[in-house]
N, C-alpha and C positions, 0 to 999 in steps of 0.2 A: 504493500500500500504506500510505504513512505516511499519508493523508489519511483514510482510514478507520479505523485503527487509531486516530486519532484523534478523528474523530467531528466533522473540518472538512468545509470546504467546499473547499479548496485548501491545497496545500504550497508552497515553496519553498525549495530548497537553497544552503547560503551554505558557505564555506570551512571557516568554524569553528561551536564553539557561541557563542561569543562574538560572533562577527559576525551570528548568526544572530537575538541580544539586540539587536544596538546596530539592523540594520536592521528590528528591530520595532519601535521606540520613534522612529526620528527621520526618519521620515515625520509625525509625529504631533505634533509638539514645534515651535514659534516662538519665539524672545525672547520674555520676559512670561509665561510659558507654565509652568504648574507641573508638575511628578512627582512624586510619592510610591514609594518603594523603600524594601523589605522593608530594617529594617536590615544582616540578616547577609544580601545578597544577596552573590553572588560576587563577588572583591573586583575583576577587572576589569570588571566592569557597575558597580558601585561609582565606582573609577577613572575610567570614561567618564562618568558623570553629572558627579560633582568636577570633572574637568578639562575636560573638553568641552563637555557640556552647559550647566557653568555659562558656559563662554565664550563661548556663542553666547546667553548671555541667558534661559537657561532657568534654572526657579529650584528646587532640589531639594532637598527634604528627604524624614529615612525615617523609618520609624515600626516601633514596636513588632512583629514577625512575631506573635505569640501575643497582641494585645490589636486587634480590629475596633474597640476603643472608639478608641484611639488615631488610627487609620484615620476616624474620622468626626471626632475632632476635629481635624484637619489639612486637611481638605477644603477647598477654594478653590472659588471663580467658576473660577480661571484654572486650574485640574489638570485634565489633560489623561490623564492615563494614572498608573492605579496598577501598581507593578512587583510580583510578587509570586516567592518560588521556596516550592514545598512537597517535598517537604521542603528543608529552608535549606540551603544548599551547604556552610557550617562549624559549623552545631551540629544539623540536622536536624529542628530542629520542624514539625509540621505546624499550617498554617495554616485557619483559617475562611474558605474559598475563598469557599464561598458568601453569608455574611455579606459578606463584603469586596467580593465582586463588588456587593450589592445594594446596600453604600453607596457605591461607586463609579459605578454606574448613576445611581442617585438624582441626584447632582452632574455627572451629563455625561459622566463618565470611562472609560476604555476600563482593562479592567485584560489583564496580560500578564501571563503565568505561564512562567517557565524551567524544566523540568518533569522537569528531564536525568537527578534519581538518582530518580526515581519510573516513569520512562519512562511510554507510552501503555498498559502492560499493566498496571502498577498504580495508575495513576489518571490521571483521562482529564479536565484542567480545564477544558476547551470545555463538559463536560457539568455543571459545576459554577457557571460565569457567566462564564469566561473568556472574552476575546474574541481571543486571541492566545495560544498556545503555542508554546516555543523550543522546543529538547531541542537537545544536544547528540552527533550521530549518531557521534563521536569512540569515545565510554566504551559506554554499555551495547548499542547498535543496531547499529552494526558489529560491536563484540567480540570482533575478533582484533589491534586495537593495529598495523594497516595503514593508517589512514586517517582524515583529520582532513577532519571535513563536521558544519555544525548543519542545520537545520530552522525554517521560520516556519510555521504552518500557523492559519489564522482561520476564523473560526466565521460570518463574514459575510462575502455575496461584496461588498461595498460597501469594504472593507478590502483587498482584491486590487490594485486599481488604484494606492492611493499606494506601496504598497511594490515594487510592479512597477517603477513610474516609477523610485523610488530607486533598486533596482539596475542597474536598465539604465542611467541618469545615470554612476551608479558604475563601471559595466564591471566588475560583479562576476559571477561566473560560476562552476559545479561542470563538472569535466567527465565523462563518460560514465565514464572508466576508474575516477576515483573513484568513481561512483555506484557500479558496478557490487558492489565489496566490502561496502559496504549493504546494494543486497540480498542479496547472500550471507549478511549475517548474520541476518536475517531470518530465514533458515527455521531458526538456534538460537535466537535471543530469546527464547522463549519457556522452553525446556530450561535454557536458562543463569539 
């Protein structure tokens, strides 16, 4: 259901939305390796770049949400993945997806969109140039405040593989009983 609601090729369920962020990005990410993140992205995506990511050598810096100019002048050889959330998770701007995807292509780079207060029913970033969408199935896809699960879902099956590897590495895992209050809320998502 989330995969076409979507408009991917493939989902996968993680614990949180948060884990559902950090296991889209670092499959993709080496020492030397740049990121680009929306500045006001969520402050633990945030958090995990700062503390994490820079500790394994990964080099981060964010950029403007409402300026693609910004976005192109930040571009590297070595970026790797632009992080994007539309609307911002603390002040809610919406961003030039499409612009940002084409100058992130341009450079080689995979952009990833956390999608969680816009959900797949009011705007679908895979069909925009994303090549990864998070959402966080916690807040508006569940919707009864029982259950804490994100969402990775990619727009190329070439993308399946590394993040697969990760989690199974990880021994991360959703189970059935969680799933299930998901799709329960499904059939309100839309109404709500």
């Amino acid at each position: 259901k989330l995969t076409s609601l979507e408009g991917g090729v493939w989902s996968f369920l993680a614990p949180s939305g948060q884990a559902a962020s950090a296991l889209a990005v670092f499959p993709f990410l080496s020492a030397g390796d740049h990121i680009l993140i929306a500045d006001t992205a969520y402050p633990p995506m945030r958090d995990l770049a700062e503390t994490d990511l820079r500790r394994l050598g990964v080099e981060v810096e964010f950029f403007n949400p409402q300026s693609p100019g910004d976005v192109a002048s930040k571009m590297r050889k070595s970026t790797k993945i632009v992080w994007c959330e539309s609307p911002g998770s603390t002040t809610m701007e919406i961003l030039d997806l499409p612009t940002i995807a084409e100058i992130a292509h341009e450079h080689g780079a995979l952009v990833g969109v956390d999608n969680t207060w816009a959900t797949p029913l009011n705007f679908k970033p895979l069909q925009h140039g994303a090549d990864i969408v998070t959402e966080a199935l916690t807040k508006f896809v569940s919707g009864h405040s029982d259950v804490l699960m994100g969402s990775i879902t990619v727009r190329d099956a070439a993308l399946i593989k590394p993040i697969r590897s990760l989690i199974g590495r990880m021994g991360i895992g959703v189970s059935s009983d969680d799933a299930s209050p998901v799709l329960r809320g499904f059939v309100t998502l839309g109404r709500r």
